[in-house]
C-alpha positions as CSV (number, residue, x, y, z in Angstrom):
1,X,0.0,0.0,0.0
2,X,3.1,2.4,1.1
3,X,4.1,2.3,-2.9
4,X,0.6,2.1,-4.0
5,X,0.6,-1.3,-5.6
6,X,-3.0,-1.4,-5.0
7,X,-3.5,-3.9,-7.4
8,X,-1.3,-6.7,-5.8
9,X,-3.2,-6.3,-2.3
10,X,-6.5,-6.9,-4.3
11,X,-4.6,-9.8,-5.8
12,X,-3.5,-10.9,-2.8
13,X,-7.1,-10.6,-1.0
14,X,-8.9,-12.0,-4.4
15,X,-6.5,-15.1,-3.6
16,X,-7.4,-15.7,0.5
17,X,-11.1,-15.7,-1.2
18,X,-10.0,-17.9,-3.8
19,X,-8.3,-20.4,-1.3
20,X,-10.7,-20.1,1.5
21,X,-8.0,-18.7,3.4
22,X,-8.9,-16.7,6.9
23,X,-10.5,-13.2,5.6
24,X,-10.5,-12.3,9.8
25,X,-6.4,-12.1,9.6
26,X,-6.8,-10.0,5.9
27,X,-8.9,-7.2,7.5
28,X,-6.7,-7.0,10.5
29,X,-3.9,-6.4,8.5
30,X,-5.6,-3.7,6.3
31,X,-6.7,-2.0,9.5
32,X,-3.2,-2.3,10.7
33,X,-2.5,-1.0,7.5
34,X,-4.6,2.4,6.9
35,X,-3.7,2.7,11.1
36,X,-7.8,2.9,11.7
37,X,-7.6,1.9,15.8
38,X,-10.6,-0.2,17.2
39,X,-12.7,2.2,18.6
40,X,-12.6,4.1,15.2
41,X,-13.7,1.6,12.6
42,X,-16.8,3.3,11.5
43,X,-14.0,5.0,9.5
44,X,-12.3,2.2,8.0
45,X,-14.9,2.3,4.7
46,X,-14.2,5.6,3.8
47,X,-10.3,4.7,4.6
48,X,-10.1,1.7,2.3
49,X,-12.4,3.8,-0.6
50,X,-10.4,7.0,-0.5
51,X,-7.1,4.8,0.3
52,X,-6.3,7.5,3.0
53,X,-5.1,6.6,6.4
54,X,-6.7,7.3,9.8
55,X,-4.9,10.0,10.7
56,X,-4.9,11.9,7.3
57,X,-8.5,11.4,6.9
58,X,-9.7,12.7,10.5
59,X,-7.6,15.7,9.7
60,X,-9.7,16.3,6.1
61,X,-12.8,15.7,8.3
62,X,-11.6,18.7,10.7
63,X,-10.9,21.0,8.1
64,X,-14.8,20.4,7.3
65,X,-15.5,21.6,10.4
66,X,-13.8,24.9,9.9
67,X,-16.1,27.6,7.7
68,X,-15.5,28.8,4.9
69,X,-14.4,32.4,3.9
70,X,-17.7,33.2,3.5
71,X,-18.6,32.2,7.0
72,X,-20.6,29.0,5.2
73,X,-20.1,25.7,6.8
74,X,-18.0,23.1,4.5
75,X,-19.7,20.1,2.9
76,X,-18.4,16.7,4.1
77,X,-16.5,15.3,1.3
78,X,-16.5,11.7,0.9
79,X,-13.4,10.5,-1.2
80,X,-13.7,8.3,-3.5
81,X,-11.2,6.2,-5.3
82,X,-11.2,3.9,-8.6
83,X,-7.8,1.5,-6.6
84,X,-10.1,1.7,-3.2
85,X,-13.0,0.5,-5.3
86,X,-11.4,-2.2,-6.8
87,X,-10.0,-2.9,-3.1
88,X,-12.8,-2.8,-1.9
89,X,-14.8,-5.3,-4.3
90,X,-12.4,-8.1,-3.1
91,X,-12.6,-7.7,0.1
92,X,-16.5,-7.9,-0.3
93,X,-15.9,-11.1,-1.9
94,X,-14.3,-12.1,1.4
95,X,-17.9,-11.6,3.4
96,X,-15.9,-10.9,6.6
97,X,-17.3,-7.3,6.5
98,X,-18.3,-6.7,10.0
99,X,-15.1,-4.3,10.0
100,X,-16.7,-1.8,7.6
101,X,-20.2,-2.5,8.9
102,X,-20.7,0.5,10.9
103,X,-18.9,2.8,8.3
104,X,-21.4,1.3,5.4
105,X,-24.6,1.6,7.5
106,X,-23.5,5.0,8.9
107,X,-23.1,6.9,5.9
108,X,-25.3,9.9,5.2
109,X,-27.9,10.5,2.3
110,X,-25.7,12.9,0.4
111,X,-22.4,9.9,0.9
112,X,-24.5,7.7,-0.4
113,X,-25.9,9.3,-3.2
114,X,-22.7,10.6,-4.5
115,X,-20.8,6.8,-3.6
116,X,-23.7,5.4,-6.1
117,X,-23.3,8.0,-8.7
118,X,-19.7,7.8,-8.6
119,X,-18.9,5.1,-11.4
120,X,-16.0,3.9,-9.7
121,X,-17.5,4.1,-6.3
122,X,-20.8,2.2,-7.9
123,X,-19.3,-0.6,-8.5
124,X,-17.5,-1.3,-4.8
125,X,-21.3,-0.7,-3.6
126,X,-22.6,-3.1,-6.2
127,X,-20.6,-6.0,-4.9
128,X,-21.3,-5.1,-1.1
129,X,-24.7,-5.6,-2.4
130,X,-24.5,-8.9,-5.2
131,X,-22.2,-10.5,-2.9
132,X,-22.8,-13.8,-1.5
133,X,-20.7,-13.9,1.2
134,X,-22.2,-10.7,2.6
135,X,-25.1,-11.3,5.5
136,X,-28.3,-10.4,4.1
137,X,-29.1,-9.0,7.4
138,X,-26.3,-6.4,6.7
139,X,-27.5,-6.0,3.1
140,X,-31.0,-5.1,4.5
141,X,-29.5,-2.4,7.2
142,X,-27.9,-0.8,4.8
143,X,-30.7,-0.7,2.2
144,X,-33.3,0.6,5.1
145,X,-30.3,3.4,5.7
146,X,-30.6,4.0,1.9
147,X,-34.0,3.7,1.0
148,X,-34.7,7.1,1.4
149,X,-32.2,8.4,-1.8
150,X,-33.5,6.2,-4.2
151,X,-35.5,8.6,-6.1
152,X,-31.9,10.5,-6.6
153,X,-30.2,7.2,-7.7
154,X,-32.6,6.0,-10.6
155,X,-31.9,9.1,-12.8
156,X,-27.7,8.2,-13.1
157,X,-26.9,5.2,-14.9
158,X,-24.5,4.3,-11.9
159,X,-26.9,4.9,-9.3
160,X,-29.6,3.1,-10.6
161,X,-27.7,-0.1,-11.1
162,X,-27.0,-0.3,-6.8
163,X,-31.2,0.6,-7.1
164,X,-31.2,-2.7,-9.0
165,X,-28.7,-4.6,-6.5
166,X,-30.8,-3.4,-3.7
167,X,-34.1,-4.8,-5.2
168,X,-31.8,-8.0,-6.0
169,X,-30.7,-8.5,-2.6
C-alpha cells in the first residue's frame, strides 16, 4: 500500500477468497495498514475507498469543520477512489465485512448518493450488495439506511444499477 501497488493487495485478497483462506487475519492487516484503531472503525470504509489513512482522513474531516471564507459551513467530502474500489470489491468477496459494517450503515444521504453516482464508487457498492458472502441482514441495514435516496439514484446510470442490487438482494 506504502508504494501504492494497490492492485497486488486486491490480488493478494482476491486469492485468500480464492483459497478459503482466513479473511479475519486480511482485515486485521488492512486495518493495521490504513492505522484505523478499534474504537474508530466506523471510518475504516471511507479509509479503504479514499485509500487514505486514519490519521490523514480525521484531519480532512476537521478542516470540514472549519467555515468557509464566507462564514458557510463546508460540505463533508466523501473521497472516493477507482484503486479503493477495486479494493474494496475483493474484500467484499471475502464476506468478513463486519469491520466496515458500521462505516457502510453509517453513511449519510448525500455519501451515499454521490458513492452510487460515482462510477468507480458504484461498482464497490454493487458488490457489497451482489455479494454472497455478505449477511443479508447487513445488506438489509444498509438498504433501510438508503431507501430514502432512491428517487436520486434511478436518474444516473451508476446509481440506478446499486437501485437494482438493492431490489436484488
Amino acid at each position: 500500500l506504502a508504494e501504492s501497488l494497490t492492485g497486488v493487495v486486491a490480488s493478494v485478497i482476491k486469492c485468500c477468497h480464492h483459497y478459503n483462506l482466513k479473511s479475519h487475519n486480511v482485515m486485521k492487516v488492512l486495518q493495521e495498514a490504513f492505522h484505523v484503531p478499534d474504537d474508530q472503525l466506523h471510518l475504516f470504509f471511507r479509509c479503504l475507498m479514499s485509500l487514505t489513512t486514519h490519521d490523514l482522513l480525521l484531519e480532512k474531516l476537521e478542516s470540514y469543520k472549519k467555515p468557509t471564507q464566507s462564514g458557510k459551513p463546508r460540505r463533508d467530502r466523501f473521497e472516493a477512489t477507482l484503486p479503493g474500489s477495486l479494493l474494496l470489491q475483493e474484500v467484499f468477496k471475502l464476506g468478513e465485512v463486519s469491520m466496515l459494517e458500521e462505516g457502510l450503515c453509517s453513511l449519510t444521504n448525500d455519501h451515499v448518493i454521490y458513492l452510487s453516482n460515482n462510477p468507480q464508487a458504484s461498482h464497490a457498492l454493487q458488490a457489497f450488495l451482489t455479494s454472497a458472502s455478505v449477511p443479508v441482514a447487513l445488506k438489509h441495514r444498509f438498504i433501510k439506511r438508503s431507501v430514502s435516496v432512491v428517487d436520486s439514484l434511478v436518474l444516473s446510470p451508476s446509481g440506478s444499477r446499486i437501485v437494482e442490487a438493492m431490489w436484488n438482494s
